[in-house]
DSSP file (Angstrom, degrees, kcal/mol; ACC not computed):
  #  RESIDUE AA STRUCTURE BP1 BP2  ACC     N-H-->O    O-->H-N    N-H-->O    O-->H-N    TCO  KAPPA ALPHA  PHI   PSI    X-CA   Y-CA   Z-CA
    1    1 A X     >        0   0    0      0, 0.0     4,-2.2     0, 0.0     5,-0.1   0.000 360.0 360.0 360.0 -25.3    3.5   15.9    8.8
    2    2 A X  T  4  +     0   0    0      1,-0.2     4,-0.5     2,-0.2    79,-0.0   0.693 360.0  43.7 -93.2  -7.4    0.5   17.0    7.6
    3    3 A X  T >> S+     0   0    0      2,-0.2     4,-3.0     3,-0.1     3,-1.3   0.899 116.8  50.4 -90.8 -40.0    1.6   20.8    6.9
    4    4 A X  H 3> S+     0   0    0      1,-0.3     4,-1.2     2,-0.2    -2,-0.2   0.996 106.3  57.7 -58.2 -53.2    5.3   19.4    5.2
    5    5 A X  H 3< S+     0   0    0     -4,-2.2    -1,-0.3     1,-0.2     4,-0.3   0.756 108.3  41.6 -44.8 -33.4    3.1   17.3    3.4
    6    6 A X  H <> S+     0   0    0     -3,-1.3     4,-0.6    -4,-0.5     3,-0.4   0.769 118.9  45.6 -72.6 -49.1    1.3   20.6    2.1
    7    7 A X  H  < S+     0   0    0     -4,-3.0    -2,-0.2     1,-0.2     5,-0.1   0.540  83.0  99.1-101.0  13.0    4.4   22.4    1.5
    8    8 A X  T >X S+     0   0    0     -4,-1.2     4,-1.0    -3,-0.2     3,-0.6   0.766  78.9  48.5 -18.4 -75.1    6.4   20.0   -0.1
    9    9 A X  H >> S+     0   0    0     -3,-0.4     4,-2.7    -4,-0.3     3,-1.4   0.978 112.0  52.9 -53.5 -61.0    6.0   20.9   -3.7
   10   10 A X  H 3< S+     0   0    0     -4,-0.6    -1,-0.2     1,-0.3    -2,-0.2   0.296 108.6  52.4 -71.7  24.0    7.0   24.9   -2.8
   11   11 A X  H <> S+     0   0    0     -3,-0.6     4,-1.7     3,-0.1    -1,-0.3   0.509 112.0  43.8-104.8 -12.1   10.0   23.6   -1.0
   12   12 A X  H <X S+     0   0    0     -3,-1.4     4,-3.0    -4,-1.0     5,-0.2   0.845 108.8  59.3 -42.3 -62.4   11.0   21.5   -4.4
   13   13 A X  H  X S+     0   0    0     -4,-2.7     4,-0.6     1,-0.2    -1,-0.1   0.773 106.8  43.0 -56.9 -24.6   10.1   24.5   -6.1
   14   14 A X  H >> S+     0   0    0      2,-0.2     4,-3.6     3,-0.1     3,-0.5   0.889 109.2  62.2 -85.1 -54.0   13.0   26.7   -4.1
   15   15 A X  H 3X S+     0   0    0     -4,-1.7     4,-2.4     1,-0.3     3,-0.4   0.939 108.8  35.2 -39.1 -73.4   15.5   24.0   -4.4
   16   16 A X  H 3X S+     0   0    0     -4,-3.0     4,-1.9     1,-0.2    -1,-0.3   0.556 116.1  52.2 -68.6   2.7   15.7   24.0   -7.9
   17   17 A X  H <X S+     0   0    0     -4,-0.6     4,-0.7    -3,-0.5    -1,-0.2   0.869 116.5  48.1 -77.1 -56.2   15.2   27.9   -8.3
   18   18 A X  H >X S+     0   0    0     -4,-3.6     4,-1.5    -3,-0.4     3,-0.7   0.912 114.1  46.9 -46.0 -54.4   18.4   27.8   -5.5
   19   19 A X  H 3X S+     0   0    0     -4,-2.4     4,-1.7    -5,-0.3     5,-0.3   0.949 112.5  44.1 -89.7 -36.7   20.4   25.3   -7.6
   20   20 A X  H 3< S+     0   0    0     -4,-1.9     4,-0.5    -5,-0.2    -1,-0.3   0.808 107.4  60.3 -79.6   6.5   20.1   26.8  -10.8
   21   21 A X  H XX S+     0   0    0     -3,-0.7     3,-4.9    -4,-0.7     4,-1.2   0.927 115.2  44.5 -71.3 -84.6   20.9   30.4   -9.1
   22   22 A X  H 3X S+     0   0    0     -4,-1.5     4,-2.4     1,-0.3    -2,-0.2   0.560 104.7  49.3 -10.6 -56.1   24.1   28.5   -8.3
   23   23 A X  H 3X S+     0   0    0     -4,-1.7     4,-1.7     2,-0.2     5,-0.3   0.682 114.2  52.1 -86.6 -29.6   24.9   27.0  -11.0
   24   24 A X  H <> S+     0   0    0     -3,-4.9     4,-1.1    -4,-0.5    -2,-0.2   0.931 114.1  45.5 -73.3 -73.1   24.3   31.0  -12.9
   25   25 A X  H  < S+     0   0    0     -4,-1.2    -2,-0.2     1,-0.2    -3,-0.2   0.919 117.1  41.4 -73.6 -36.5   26.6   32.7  -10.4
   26   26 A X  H  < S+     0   0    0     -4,-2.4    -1,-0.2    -5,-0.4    -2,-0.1   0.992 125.7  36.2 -71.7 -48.6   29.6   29.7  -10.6
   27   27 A X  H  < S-     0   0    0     -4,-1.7    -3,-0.2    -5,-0.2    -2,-0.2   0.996 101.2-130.3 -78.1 -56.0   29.3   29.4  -14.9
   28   28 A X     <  +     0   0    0     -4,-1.1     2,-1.1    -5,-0.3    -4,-0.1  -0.209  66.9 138.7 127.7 -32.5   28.6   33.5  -15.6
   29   29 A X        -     0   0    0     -6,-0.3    -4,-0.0     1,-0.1    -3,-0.0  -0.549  64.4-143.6 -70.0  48.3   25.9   32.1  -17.5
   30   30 A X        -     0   0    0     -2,-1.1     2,-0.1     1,-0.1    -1,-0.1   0.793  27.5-144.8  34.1 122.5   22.6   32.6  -18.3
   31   31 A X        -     0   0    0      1,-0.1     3,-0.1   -11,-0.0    -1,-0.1  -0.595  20.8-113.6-100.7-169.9   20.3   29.2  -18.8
   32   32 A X  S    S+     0   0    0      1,-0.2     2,-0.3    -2,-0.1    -1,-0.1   0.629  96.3  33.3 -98.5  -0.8   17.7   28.8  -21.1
   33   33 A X  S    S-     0   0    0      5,-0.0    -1,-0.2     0, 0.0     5,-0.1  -0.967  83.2-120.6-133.1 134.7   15.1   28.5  -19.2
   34   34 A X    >>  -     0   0    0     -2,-0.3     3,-2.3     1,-0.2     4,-0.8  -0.412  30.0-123.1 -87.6 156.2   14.4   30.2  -15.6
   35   35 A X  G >4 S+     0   0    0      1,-0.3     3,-0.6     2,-0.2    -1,-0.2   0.803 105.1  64.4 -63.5 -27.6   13.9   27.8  -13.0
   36   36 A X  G 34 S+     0   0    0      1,-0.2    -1,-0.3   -19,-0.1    -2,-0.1   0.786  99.5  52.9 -72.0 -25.3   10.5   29.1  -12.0
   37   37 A X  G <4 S+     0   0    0     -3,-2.3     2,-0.3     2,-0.0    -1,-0.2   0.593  86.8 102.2 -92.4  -9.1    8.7   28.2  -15.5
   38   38 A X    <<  -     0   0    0     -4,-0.8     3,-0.3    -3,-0.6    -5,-0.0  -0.545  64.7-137.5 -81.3 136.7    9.7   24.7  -15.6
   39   39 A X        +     0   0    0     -2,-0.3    -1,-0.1     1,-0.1    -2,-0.0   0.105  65.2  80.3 -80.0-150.4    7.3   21.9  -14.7
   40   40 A X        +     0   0    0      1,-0.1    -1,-0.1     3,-0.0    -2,-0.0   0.541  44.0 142.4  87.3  -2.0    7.5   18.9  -12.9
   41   41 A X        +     0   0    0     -3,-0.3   -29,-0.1     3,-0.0     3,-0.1   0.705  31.3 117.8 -19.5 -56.3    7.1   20.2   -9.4
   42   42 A X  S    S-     0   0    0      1,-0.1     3,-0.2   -30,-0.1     0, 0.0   0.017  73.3-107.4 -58.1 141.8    5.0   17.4   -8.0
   43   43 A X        -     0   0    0      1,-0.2     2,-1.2     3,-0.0    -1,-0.1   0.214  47.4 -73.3 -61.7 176.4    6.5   15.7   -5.5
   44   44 A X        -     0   0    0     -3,-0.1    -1,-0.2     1,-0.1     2,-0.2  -0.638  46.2-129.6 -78.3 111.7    7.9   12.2   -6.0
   45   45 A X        -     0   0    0     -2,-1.2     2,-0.5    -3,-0.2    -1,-0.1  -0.411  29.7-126.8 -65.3 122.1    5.2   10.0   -6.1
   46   46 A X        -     0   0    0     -2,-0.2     2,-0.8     1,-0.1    -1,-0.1  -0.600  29.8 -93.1 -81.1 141.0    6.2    7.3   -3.5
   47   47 A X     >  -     0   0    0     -2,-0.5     4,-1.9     1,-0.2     5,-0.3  -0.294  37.6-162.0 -47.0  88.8    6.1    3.7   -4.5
   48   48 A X  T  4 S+     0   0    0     -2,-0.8    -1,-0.2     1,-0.2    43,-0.1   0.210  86.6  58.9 -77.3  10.5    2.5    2.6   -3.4
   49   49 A X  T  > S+     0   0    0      3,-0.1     4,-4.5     2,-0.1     5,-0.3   0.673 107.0  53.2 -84.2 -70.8    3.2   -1.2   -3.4
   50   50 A X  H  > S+     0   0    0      2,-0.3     4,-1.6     1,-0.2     5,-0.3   0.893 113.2  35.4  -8.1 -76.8    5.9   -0.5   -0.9
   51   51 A X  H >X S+     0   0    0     -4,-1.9     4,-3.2     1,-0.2     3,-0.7   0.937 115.7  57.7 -78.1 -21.1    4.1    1.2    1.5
   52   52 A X  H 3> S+     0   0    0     -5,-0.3     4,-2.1     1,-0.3    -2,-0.3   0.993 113.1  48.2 -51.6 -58.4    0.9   -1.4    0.6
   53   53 A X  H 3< S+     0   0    0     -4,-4.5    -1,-0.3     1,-0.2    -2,-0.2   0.840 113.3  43.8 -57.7 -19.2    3.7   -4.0    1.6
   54   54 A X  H XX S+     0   0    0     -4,-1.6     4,-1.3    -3,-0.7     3,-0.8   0.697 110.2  55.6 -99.4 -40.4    4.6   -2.2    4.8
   55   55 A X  H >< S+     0   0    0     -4,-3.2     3,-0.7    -5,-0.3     4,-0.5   0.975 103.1  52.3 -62.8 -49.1    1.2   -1.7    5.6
   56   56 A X  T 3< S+     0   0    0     -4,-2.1    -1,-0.2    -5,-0.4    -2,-0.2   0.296 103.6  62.3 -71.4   4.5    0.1   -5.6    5.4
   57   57 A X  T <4 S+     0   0    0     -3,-0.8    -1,-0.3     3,-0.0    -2,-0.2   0.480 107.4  40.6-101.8 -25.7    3.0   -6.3    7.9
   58   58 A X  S << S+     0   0    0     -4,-1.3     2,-0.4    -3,-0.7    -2,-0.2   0.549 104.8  82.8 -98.4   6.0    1.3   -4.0   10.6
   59   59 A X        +     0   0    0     -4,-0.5     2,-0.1    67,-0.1    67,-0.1  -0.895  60.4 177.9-120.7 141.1   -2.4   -5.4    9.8
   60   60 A X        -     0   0    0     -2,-0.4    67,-3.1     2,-0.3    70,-0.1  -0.585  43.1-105.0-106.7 167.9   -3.4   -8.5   11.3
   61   61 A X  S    S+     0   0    0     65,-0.2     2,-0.6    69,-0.2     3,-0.0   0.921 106.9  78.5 -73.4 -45.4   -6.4  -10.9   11.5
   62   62 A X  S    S-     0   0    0      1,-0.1    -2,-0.3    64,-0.1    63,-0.1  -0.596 100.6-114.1 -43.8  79.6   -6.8   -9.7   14.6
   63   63 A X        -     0   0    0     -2,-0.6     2,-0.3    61,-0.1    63,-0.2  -0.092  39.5-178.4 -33.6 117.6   -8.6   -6.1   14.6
   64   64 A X  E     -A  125   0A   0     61,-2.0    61,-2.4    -4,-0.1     2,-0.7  -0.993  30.9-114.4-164.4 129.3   -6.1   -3.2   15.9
   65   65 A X  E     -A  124   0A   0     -2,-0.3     2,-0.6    59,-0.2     5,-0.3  -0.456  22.4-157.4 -89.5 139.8   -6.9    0.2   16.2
   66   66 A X  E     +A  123   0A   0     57,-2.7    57,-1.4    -2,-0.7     2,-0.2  -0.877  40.3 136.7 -89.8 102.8   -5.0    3.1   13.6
   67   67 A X  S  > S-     0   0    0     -2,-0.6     4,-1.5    55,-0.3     5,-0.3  -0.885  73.4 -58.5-152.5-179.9   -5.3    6.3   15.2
   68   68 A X  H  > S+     0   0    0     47,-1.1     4,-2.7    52,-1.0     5,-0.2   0.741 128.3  52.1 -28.1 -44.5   -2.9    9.6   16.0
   69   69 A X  H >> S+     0   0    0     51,-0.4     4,-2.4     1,-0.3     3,-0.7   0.965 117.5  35.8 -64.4 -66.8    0.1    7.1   18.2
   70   70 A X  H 3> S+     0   0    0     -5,-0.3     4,-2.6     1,-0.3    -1,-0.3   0.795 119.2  52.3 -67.0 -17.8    0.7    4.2   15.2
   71   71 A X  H 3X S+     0   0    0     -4,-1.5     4,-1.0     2,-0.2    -1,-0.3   0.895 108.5  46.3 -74.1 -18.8    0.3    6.9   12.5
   72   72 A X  H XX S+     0   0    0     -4,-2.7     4,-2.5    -3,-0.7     3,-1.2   0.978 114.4  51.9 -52.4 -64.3    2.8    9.1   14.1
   73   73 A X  H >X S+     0   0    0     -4,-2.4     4,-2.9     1,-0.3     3,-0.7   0.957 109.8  52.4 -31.2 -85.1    5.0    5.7   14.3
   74   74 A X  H 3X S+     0   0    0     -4,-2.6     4,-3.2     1,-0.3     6,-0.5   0.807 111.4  39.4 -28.2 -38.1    4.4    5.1   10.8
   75   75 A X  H <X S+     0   0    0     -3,-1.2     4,-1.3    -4,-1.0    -1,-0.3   0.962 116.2  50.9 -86.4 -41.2    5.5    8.2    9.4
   76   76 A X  H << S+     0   0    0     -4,-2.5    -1,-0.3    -3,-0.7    -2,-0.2   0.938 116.0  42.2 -53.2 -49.4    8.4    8.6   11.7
   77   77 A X  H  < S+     0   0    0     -4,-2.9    -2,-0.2    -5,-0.3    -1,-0.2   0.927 124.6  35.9 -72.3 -39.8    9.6    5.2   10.9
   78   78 A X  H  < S-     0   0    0     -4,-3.2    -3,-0.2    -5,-0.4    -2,-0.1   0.922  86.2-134.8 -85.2 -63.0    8.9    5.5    7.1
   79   79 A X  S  < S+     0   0    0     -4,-1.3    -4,-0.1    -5,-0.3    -3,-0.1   0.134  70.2 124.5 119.3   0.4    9.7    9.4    5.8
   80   80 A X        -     0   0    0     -6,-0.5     2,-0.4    -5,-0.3    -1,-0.2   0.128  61.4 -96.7 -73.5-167.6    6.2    9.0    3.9
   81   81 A X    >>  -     0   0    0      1,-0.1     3,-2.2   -77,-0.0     4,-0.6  -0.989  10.8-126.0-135.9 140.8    3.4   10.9    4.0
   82   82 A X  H 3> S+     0   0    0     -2,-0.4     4,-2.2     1,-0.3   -80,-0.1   0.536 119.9  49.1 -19.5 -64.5   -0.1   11.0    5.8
   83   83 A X  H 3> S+     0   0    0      2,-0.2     4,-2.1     3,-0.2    -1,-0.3   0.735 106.7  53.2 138.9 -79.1   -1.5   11.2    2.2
   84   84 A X  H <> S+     0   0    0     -3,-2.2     4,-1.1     2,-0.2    -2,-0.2   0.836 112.0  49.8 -72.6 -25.9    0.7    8.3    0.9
   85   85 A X  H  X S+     0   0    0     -4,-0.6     4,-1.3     1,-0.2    -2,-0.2   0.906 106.4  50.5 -61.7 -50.8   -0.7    6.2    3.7
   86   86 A X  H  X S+     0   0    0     -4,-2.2     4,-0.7     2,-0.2    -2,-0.2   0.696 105.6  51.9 -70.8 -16.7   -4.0    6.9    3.2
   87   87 A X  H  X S+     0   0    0     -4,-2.1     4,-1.4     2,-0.2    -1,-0.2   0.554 109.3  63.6 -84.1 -22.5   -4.2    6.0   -0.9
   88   88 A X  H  < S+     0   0    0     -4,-1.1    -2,-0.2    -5,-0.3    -1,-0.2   0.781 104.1  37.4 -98.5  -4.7   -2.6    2.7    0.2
   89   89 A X  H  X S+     0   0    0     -4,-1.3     4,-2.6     2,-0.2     5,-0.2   0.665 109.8  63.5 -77.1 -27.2   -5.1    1.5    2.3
   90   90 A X  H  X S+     0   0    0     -4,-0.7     4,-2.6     1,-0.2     5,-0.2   0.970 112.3  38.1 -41.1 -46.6   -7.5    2.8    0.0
   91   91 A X  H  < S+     0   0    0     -4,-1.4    -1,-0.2     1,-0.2    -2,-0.2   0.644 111.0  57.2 -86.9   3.3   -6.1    0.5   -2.2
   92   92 A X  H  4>S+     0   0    0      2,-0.1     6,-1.3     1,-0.1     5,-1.1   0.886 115.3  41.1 -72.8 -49.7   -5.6   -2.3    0.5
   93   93 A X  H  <5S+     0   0    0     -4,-2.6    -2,-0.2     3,-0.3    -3,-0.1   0.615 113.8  48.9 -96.5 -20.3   -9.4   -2.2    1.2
   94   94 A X  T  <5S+     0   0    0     -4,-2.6    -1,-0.2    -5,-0.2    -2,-0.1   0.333 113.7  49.9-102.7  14.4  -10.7   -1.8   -2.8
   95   95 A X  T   5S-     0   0    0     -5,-0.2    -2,-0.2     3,-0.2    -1,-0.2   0.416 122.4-121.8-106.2 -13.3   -8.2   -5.0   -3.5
   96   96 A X  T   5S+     0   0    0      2,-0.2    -3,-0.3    -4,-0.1     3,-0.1   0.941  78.4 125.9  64.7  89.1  -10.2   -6.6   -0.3
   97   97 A X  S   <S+     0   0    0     -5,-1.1    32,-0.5     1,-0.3     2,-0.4  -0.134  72.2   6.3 -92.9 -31.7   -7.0   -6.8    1.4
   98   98 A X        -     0   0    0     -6,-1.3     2,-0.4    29,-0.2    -1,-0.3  -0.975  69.4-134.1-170.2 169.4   -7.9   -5.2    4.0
   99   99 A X  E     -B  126   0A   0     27,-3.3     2,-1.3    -2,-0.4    27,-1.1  -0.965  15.1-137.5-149.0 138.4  -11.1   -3.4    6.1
  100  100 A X  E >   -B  125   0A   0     -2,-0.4     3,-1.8    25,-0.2    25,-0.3  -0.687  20.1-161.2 -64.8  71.3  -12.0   -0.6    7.8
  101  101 A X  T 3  S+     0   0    0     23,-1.3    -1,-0.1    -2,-1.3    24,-0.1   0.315  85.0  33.1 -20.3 -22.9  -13.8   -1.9   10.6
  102  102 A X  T 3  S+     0   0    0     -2,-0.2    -1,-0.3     2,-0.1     2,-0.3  -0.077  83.4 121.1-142.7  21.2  -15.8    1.3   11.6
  103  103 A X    <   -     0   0    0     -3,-1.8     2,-0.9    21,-0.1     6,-0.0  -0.656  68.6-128.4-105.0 140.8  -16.1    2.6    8.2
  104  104 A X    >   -     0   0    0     -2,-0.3     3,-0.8     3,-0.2    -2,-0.1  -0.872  34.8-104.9-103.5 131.8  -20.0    2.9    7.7
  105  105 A X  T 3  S+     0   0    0     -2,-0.9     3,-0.1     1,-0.2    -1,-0.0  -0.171  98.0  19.4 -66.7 146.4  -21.0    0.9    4.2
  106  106 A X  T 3  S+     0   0    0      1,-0.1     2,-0.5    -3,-0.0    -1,-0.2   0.106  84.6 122.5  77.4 -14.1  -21.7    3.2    1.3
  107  107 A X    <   -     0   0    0     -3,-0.8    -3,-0.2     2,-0.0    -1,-0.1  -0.754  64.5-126.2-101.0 130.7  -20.2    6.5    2.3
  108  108 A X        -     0   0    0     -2,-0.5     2,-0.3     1,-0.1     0, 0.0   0.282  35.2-159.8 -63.4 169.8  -17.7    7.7   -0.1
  109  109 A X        -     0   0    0      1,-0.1    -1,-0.1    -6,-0.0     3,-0.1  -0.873  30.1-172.8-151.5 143.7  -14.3    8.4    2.0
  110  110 A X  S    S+     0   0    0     -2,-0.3    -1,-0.1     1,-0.1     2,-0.1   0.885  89.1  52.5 -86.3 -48.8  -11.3   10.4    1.3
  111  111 A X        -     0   0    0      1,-0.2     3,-0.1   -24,-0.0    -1,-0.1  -0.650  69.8-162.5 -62.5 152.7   -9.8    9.1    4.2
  112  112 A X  S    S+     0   0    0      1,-0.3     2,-0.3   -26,-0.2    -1,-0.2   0.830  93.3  23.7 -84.8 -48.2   -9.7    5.0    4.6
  113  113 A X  S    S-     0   0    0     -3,-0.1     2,-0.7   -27,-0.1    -1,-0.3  -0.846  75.9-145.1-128.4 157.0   -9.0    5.4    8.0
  114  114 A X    >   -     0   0    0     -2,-0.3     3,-0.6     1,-0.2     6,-0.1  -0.840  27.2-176.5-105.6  75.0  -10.1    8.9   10.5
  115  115 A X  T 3  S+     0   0    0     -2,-0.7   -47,-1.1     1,-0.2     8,-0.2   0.820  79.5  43.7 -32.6 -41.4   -6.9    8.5   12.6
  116  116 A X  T 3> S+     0   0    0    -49,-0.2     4,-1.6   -48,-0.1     3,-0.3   0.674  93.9  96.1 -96.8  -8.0   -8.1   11.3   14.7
  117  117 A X  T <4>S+     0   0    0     -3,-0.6     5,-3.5     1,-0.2     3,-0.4   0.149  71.8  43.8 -68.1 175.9  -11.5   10.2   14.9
  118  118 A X  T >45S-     0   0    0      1,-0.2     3,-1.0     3,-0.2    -1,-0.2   0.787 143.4 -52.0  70.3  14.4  -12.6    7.9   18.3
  119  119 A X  T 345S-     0   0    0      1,-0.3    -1,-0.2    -3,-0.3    -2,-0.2   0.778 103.6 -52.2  92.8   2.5  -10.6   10.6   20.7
  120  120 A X  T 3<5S+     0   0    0     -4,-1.6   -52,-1.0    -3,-0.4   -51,-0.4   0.000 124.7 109.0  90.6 -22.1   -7.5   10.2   18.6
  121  121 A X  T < 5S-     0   0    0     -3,-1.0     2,-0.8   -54,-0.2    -3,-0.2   0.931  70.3-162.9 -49.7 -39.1   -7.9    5.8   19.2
  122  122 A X      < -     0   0    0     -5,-3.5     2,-0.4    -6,-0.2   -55,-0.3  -0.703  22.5 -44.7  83.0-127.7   -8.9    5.8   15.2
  123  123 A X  E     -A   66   0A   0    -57,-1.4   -57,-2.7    -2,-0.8     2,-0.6  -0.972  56.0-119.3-152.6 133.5  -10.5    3.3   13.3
  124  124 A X  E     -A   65   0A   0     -2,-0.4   -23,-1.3   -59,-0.2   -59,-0.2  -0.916  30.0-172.3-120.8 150.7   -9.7   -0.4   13.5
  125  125 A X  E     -AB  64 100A   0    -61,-2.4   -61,-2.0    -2,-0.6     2,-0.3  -0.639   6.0-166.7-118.6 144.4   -8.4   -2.2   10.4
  126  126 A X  E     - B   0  99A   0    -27,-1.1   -27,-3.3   -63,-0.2     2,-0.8  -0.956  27.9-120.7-137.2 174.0   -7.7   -5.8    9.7
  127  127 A X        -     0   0    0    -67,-3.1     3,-0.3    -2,-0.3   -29,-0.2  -0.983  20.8-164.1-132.0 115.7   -5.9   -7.6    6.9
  128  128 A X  S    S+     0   0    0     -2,-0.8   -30,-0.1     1,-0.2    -1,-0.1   0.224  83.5  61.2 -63.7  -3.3   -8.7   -9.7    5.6
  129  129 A X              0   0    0    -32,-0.5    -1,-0.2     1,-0.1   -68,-0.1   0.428 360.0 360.0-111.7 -18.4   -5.9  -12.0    3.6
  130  130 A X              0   0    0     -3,-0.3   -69,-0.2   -33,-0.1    -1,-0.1   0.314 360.0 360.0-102.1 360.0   -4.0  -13.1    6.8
């Protein structure tokens, strides 16, 4: 997930390159712009209240560790991305919604949670709100 997540945008980029080739060979026509100079690439930004709701159904009072198995689960169950997961716990834990348990105060993180860290066990999280 975490390399599709990478190549995401350049498979975006191909589609529409693909669909306006198509769309040239059916009409005869020329467009006016070629597909490759238009912006807008960036992937679909997924609904981060969503997966923030989805997330606060698998967090508990109860401390439970997030590491490789339940993010694999996650992503399999969801279609999200690694990525989308992590910015909504960011935003879980700077709403105090929820807490890193093994996160050491003061140090900046780009991950909320080190999934692979602990041996691949992860980090354990609770939803402070529950």
């Amino acid at each position: 997930m975490e390399a599709s997540e990478k190549l995401d945008v350049v498979q975006k980029k191909l589609r529409v390159v693909a669909k306006q080739e198509h769309r040239i060979e059916k009409s005869g026509q020329q467009e006016m712009f070629a597909a490759n100079t238009i912006s807008g690439y960036d992937r679909d930004h997924t609904d981060l209240s969503e997966v923030k709701e989805y997330l606060l159904t698998r967090l508990s009072s109860i401390p439970r560790y997030f590491g490789v198995e339940e993010f694999a689960d996650m992503l399999e169950e969801t279609g999200w991305f690694i990525g989308d997961l992590q910015k909504a716990l960011g935003e879980l834990v700077t709403d105090c919604k929820a807490r890193n348990l093994d996160d050491d105060k003061g140090r900046r993180r780009s991950q909320f949670v080190h999934y692979k860290g602990n041996s691949g066990r992860g980090e354990r999280l609770v939803n402070i709100k529950a």
